[in-house]
ROLUMKOL-892053 format. One record per residue (C-alpha): x, y, z; residue number from 1; residue in three letters. Coordinates in Angstrom, 2 decimals, padded with zeros to 5 digits. Example, Ala and Ser with C-alpha at 12.3 -4.5 7.8 and 13.67 -1.06 7.14 Angstrom:
<pts>
(pt (012.30,-004.50,007.80),1,'ALA') (pt (013.67,-001.06,007.14),2,'SER') 
</pts>
This chain:
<pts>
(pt (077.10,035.71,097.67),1,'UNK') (pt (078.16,038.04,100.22),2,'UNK') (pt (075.41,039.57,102.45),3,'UNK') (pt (075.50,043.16,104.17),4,'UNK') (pt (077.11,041.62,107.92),5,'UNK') (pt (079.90,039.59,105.67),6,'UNK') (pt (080.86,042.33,103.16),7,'UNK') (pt (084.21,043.74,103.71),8,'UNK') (pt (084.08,046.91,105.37),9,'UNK') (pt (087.06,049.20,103.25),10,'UNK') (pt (084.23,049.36,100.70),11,'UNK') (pt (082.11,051.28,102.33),12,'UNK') (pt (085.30,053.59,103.99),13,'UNK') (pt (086.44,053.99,099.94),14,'UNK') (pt (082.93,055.06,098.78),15,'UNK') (pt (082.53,057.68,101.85),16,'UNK') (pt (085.91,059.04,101.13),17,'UNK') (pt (085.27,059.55,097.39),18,'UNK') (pt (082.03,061.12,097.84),19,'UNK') (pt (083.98,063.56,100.49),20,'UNK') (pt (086.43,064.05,097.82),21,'UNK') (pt (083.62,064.61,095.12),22,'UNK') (pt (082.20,067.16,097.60),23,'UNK') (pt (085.31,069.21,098.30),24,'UNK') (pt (086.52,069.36,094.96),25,'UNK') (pt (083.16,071.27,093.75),26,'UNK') (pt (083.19,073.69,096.74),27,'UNK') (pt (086.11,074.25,095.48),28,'UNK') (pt (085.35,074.82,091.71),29,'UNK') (pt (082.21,076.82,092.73),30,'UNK') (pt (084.16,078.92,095.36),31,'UNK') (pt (087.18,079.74,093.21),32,'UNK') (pt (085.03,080.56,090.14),33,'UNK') (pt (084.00,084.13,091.06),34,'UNK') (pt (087.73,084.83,092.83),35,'UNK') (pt (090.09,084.73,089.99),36,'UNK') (pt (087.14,086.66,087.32),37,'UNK') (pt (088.71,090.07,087.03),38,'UNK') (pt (088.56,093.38,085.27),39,'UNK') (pt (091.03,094.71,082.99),40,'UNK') (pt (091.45,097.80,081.00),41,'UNK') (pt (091.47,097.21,077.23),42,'UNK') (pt (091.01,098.84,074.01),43,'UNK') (pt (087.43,098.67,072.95),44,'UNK') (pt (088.41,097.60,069.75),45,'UNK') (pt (089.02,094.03,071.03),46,'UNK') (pt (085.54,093.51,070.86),47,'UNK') (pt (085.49,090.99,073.67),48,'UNK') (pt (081.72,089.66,074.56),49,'UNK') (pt (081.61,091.50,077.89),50,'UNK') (pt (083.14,094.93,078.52),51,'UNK') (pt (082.40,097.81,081.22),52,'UNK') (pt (082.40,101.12,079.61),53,'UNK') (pt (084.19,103.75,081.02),54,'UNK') (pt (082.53,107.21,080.86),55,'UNK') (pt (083.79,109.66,077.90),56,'UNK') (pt (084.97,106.89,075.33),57,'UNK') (pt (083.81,104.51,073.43),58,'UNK') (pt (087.81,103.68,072.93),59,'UNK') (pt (088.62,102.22,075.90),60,'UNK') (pt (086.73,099.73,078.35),61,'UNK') (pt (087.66,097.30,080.94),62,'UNK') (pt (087.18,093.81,080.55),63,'UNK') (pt (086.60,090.72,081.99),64,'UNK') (pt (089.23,088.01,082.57),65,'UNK') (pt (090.00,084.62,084.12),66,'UNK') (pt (092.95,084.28,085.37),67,'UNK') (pt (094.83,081.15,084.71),68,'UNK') (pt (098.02,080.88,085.82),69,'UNK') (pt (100.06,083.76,084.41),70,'UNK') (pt (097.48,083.94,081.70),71,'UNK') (pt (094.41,086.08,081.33),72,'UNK') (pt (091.45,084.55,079.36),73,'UNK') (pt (088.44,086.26,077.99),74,'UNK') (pt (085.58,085.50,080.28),75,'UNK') (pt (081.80,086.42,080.68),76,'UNK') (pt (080.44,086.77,084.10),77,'UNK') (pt (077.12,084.57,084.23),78,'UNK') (pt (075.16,087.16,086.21),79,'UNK') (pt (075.32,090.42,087.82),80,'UNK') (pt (076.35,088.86,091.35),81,'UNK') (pt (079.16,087.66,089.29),82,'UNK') (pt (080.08,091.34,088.16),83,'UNK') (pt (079.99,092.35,091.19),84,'UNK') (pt (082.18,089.70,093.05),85,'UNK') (pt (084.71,090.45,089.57),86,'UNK') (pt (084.81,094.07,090.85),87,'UNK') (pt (085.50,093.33,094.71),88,'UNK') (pt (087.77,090.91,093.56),89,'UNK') (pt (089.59,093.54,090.94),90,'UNK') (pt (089.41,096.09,093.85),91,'UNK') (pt (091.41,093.56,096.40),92,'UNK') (pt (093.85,093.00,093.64),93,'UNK') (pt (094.67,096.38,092.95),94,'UNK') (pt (095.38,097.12,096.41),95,'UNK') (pt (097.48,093.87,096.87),96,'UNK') (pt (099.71,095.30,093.86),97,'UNK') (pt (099.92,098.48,095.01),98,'UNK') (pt (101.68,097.69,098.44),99,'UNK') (pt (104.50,096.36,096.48),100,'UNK') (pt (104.93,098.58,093.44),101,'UNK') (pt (107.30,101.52,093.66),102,'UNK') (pt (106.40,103.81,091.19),103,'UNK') (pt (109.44,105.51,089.42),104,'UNK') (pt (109.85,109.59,090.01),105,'UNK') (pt (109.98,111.47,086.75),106,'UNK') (pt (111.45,114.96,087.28),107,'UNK') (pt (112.34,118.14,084.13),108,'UNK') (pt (115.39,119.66,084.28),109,'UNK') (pt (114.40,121.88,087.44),110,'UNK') (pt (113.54,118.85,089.75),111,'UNK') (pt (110.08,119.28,089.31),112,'UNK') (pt (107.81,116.34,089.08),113,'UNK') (pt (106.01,115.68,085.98),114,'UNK') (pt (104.88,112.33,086.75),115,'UNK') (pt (104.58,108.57,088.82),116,'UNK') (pt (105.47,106.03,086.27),117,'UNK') (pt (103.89,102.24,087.53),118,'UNK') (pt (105.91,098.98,085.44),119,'UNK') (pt (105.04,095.63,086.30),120,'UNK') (pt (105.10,091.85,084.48),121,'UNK') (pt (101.95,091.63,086.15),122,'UNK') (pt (099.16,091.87,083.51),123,'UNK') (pt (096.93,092.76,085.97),124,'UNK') (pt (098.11,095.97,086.50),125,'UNK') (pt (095.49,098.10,085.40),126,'UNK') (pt (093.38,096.94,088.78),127,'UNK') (pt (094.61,099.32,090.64),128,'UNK') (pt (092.77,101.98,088.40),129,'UNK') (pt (089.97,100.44,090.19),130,'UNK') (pt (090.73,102.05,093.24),131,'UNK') (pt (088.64,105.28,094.33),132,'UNK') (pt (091.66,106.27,096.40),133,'UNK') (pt (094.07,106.63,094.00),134,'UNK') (pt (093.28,109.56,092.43),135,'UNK') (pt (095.02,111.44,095.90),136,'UNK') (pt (096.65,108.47,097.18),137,'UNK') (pt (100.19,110.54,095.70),138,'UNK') (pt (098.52,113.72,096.52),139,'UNK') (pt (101.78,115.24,098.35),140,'UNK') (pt (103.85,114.39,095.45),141,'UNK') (pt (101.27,115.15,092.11),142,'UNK') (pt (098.28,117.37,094.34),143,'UNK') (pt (094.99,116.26,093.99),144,'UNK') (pt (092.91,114.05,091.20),145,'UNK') (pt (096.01,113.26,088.99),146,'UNK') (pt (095.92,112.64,085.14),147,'UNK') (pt (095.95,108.78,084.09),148,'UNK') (pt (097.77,107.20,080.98),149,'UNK') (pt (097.77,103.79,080.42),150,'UNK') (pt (099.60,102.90,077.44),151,'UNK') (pt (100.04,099.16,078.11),152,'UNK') (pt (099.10,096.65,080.03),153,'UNK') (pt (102.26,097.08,082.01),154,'UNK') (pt (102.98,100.56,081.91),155,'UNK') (pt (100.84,103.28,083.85),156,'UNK') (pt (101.43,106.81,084.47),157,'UNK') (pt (100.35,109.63,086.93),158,'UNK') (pt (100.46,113.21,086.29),159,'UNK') (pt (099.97,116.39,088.33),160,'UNK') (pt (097.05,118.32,087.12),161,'UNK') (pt (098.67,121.47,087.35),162,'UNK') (pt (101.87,122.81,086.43),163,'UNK') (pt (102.75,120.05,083.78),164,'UNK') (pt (102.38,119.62,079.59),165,'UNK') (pt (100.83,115.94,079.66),166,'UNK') (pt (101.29,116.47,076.26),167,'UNK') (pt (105.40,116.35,076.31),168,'UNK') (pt (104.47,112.56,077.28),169,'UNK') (pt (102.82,111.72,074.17),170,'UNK') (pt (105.43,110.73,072.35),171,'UNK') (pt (106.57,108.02,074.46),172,'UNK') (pt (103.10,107.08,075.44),173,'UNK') (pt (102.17,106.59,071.90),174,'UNK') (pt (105.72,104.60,071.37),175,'UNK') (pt (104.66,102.66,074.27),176,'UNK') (pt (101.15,101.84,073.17),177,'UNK') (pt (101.95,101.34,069.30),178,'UNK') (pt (105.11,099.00,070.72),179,'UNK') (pt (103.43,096.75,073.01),180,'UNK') (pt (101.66,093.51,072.45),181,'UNK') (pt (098.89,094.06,074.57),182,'UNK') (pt (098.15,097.94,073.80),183,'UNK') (pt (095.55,100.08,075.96),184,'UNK') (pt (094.94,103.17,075.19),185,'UNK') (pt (096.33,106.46,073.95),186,'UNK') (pt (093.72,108.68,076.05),187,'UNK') (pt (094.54,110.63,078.73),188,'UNK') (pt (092.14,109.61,081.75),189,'UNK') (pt (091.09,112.08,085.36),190,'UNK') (pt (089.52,110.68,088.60),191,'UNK') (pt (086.25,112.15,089.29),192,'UNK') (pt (084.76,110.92,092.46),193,'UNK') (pt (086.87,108.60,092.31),194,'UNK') (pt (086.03,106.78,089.26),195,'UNK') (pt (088.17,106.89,086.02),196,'UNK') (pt (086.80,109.11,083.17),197,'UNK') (pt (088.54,109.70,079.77),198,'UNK') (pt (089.52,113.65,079.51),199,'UNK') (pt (091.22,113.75,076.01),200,'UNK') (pt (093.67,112.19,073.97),201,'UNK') (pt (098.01,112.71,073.42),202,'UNK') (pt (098.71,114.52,070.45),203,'UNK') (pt (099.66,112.03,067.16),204,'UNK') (pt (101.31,115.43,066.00),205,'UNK') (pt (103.97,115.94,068.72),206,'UNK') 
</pts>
């Protein structure tokens, strides 16, 4: 039988580096966790567990999400430091996705603007409604606290305030909603202090 001074020594160097592997590997886990937990606007009807309201509708929420891969999975966040981390995290997203979006100009027949139009594969998109800024970010093109639509996961528009019919979009926001996969909502949304509030609805009777 071999005793402690006669026992070969790559043993012990296999055990230490499994146990270093064991260690990093769970850091890992437990530091990525929180990172990829995001929030996502939905419609409420989706009934997922866990859901953030947002104030004047019960129609549309944001939810929370893992991502996973190019996937996005239906998570709950264990406790509210894990909200909270989901929102920072959301926050940082939406202002990662915004540096490399370029919104598409919609003009009427006089060159006017009538809105920002946001498309991305992304199906995080909706993040960057997260952002207190945006609401004047495009303030020299729309003036300040633009209208919101978000018809689809992929599809996001701005509007000026003043001077424009939103509701001349609602046809092709409710085409875009009713057309999509993964459908938002149909409400039209205003920044107030910079956080997102529901201000009405498009017209089903355009």
């Amino acid at each position: 039988m071999l005793n402690r001074s006669t026992r070969p020594s790559r043993n012990c160097k296999l055990n230490h580096r499994y146990a270093i592997f064991l260690l990093v590997t769970l850091l890992a886990a437990g530091s990525g966790k929180a990172a990829d937990l995001l929030l996502i606007a939905d419609p409420a009807f989706y009934r997922y567990a866990a859901s953030e309201p947002i104030e004047g509708t019960t129609k549309t929420v944001f939810d929370y999400y893992r991502v996973e891969g190019e996937d996005l999975v239906s998570a709950v966040p264990a406790d509210s430091d894990a909200r909270q981390a989901a929102k920072r995290d959301s926050t940082a997203r939406g202002r990662q996705l915004l540096q490399h979006l370029d919104p598409e100009i919609i003009r009427d027949s006089r060159g006017t603007v009538t809105a920002l139009c946001f498309r991305s594969d992304d199906p995080t998109l909706s993040t960057i409604l997260l952002l207190p800024e945006l609401g004047n970010r495009y303030r020299r093109v729309l003036g300040p606290d633009c209208l919101v639509a978000i018809p689809n996961r992929q599809t996001i528009f701005l509007f000026p305030r003043l001077a424009v019919n939103v509701q001349s979009f609602a046809e092709e926001i409710l085409t875009l909603y009713h057309n999509h996969p993964w459908p938002v909502s149909t409400e039209i949304f205003e920044f107030i202090d910079g956080k997102l509030r529901a201000k009405g609805a498009f017209n089903e009777n355009f």
